[in-house]
N, C-alpha and C positions, 0 to 999 in steps of 0.2 A: 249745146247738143242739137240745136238746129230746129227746136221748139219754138218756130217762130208765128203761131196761128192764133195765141192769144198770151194775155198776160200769165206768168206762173208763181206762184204761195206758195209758201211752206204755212200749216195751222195745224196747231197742237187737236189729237183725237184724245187721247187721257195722258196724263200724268201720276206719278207714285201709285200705278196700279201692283194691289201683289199679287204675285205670284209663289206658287204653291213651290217647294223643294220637293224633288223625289214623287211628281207625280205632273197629272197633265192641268195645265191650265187654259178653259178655252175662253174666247172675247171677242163680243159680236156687239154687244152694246155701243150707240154713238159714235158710229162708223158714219162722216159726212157723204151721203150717195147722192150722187146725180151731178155731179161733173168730172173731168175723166183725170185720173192717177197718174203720176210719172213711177212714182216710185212712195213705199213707206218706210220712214225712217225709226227703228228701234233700238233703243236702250234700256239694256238690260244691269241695274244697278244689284250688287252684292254688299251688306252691310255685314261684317262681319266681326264678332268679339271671339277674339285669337285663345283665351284662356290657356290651354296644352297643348294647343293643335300646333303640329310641326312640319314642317315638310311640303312648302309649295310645288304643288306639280306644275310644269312647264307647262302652260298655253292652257290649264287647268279654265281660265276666265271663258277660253272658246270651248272646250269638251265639255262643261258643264250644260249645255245645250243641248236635249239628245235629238230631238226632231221640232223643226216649224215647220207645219203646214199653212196654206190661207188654201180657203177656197171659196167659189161663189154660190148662190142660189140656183145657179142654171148648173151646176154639177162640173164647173172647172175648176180643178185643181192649181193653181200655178204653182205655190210650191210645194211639194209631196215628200213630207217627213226629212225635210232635210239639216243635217245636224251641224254645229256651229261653225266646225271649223273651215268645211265645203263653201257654208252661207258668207264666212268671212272671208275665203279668199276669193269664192266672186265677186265680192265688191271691189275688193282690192285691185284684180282685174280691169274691172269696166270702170273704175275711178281712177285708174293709171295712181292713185296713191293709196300707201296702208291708211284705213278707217281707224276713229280713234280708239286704247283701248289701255285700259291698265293692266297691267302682269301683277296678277296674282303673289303677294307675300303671307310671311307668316306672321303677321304684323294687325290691332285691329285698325278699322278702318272701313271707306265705303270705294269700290272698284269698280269699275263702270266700261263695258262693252259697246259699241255703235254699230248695228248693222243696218243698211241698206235694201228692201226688198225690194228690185230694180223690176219694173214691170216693161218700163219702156228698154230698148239697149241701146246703151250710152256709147259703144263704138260701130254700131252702125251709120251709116250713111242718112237712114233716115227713122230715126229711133220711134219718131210718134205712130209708126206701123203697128207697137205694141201696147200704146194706151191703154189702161184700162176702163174702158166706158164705165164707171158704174151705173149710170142712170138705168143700164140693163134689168138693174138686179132691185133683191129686196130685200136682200140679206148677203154681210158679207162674214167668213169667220177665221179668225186665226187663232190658233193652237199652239202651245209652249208646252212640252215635252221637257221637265228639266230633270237634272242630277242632283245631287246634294254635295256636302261636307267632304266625302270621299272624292268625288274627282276634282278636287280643288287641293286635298293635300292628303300626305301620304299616312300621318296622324293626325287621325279626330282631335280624339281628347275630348276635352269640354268646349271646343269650340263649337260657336252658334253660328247661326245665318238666316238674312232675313233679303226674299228677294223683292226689286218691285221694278217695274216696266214702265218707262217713258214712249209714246207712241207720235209718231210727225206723219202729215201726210202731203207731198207734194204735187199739186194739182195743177192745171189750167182751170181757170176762171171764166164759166159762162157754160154752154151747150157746143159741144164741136163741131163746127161746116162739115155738113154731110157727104163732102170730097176729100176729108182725112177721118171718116170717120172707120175704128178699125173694123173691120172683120177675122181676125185672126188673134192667140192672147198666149202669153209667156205661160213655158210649163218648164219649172225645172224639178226634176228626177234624180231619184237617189239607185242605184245599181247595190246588189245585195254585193258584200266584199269576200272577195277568196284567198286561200292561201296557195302564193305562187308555188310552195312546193309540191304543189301537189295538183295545179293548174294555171296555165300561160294564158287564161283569157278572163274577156269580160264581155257575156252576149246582153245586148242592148234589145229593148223592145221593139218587134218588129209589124208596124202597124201602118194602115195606108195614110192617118190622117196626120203622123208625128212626120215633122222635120225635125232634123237636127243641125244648129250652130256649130257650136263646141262642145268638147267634153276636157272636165277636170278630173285629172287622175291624181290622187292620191297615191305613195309610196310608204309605209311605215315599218320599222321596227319594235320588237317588245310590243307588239300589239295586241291589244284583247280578242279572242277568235271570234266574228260573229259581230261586232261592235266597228261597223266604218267610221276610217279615220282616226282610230285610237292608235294609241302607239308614238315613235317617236319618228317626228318625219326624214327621209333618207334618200340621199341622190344614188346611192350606192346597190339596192336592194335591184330595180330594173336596170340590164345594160342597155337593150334597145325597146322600142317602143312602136307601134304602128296602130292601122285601123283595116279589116281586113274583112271583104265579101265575099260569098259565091263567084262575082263576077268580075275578081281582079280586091286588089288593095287600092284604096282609096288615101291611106297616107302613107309610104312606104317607110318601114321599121330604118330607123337612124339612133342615133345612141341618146340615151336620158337625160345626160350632162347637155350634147347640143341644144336640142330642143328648151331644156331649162333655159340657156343663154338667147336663145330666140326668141321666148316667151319675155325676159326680161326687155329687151331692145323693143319688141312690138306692142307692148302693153306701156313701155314709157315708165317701167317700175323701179323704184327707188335703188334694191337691190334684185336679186334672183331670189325664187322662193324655195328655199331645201324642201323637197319631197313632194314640188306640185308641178306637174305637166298640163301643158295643154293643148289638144289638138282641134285646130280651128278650121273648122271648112268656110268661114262668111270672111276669109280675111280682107277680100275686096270691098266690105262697107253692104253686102247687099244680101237680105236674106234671101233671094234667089237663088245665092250659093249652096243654100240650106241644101243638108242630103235628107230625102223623103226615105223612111226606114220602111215602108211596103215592098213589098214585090222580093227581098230575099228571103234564101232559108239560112245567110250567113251573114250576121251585122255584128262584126265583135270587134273592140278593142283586142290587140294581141300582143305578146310580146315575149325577149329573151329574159331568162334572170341574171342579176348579177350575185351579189354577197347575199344570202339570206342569214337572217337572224329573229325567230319567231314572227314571221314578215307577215303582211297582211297586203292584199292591195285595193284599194276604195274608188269608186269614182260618181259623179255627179255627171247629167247630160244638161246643156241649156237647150230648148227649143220652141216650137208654137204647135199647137194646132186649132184646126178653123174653130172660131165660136158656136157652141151648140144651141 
């Protein structure tokens, strides 16, 4: 990744920490501070005794995630309520491969998820822009928003479930040379989701101090109203797609399918992802590309519909803004 300023660790923060079902879990405890984060690596393990429960739902292991936040002492956010399946396909993204992850059966058993919470970006040109200095701070805290038994399968039953969190934290070793050292820190944002029949946009927060990278859009069908990224994902729901200001379109609307195939070629992804778009303003490697959301009164994803079927559409922004 071009991390070349000092040596870099992966070391374990906790292991078999539990985690609550169907409520929030927060963990701040034994968080190593004081030298600077590439990225944290979590595992979220599902132990589960199948007893009557019938009915795996598809990608159930990612939707069981409703929101991770982390945020710092100094009141930045990087990532703001963002829920599993957004969090795993940006990894999947910026790691040009899918992260590991077991599909969910109706089987017992213990099924285990890997996410990624990338601080620096890994297809930038020059990722350590986004370190995370901890030494900053005094307190770091991350939040698990989970689901239960139901978004995992379709009948309970008597099945049970017990969940617990593996935590990795990969660092550079030592204090950072004060000519990489960052000034600016990864935020990524969750957009409230709509239904296209009844609206073709998605207005993005419009602030002087937010750049924006990329944004992941979400497509789904049979989705829950109110619930981003529930549903089933769908290349079929948008025909075109765009990004669209007061002062001109900034990505001009082209069809869902292309860009899906673009996304795959440019991210180096094993396959295409049904039902995720991405529209990339940094493609050159350089957050200079970044679009600053100040200064209009129109910053919206936009777009045509295609087939609707109780559609939903979700999206995620990555971005920075300067350290407070």
């Amino acid at each position: 990744m071009g991390l070349t300023r000092g040596n870099t660790e992966i070391i374990t923060v906790f292991q078999g920490k539990p985690i609550s079902a169907n409520g929030l879990t927060s963990l701040s405890e034994g968080f190593p501070i004081g030298e600077a984060w590439v990225r944290l690596i979590l595992r979220l393990n599902f132990g589960i005794v199948i007893g009557t429960g019938t009915g795996a739902i598809t990608e159930g292991e990612l939707n069981i995630l409703k929101a991770l936040t982390f945020k710092t002492s100094a009141g930045e956010i990087c990532y703001n309520a963002i829920p599993g399946r957004p969090l795993y396909r940006l990894d999947h993204i910026k790691s040009h491969a899918a992260p590991p992850k077991d599909a969910i059966a109706a089987a017992d058993g213990t099924y285990r998820v890997q996410h990624s919470l990338w601080f620096v970006d890994p297809i930038l040109a020059r990722p350590e822009d986004f370190l995370l200095n901890t030494s900053r701070y005094n307190r770091l805290q991350l939040d698990l928003n989970m689901g239960g038994l139901a978004d995992l399968f379709t009948t309970v039953g008597t099945a049970t479930l017990a969940i617990t969190a593996d935590l990795l934290a990969e660092r550079i070793r030592g204090l950072l040379p004060k000519e990489i050292t960052p000034v600016e820190y990864t935020e990524i944002g969750l957009l409230s989701p709509v239904d296209p029949a009844s609206q073709q946009k998605l207005d993005l927060e419009r602030s002087a101090d937010l750049a924006i990278k990329r944004i992941l859009i979400g497509a789904h069908n049979s989705a829950i109203a109110g619930v981003p990224f529930s549903g089933t994902p769908s290349d079929t729901t948008i025909d075109k797609i765009g990004f669209d200001t007061d002062r001109g379109e900034l990505f001009n609307k082209i069809p869902w399918r292309i860009l899906n195939g673009i996304n795959k070629q440019e991210y180096a992804l094993e396959t295409a992802i049904t039902g995720i778009d991405v529209i990339d303003f940094a493609k050159d490697g350089s957050k200079m590309s970044a679009v600053g959301s100040g200064g209009f009164s129109r910053f919206r994803i936009f777009w045509d519909n295609g087939s609707l079927s109780t559609s939903q559409i979700s999206a995620v922004y990555d971005g920075f803004r300067p350290l407070k």
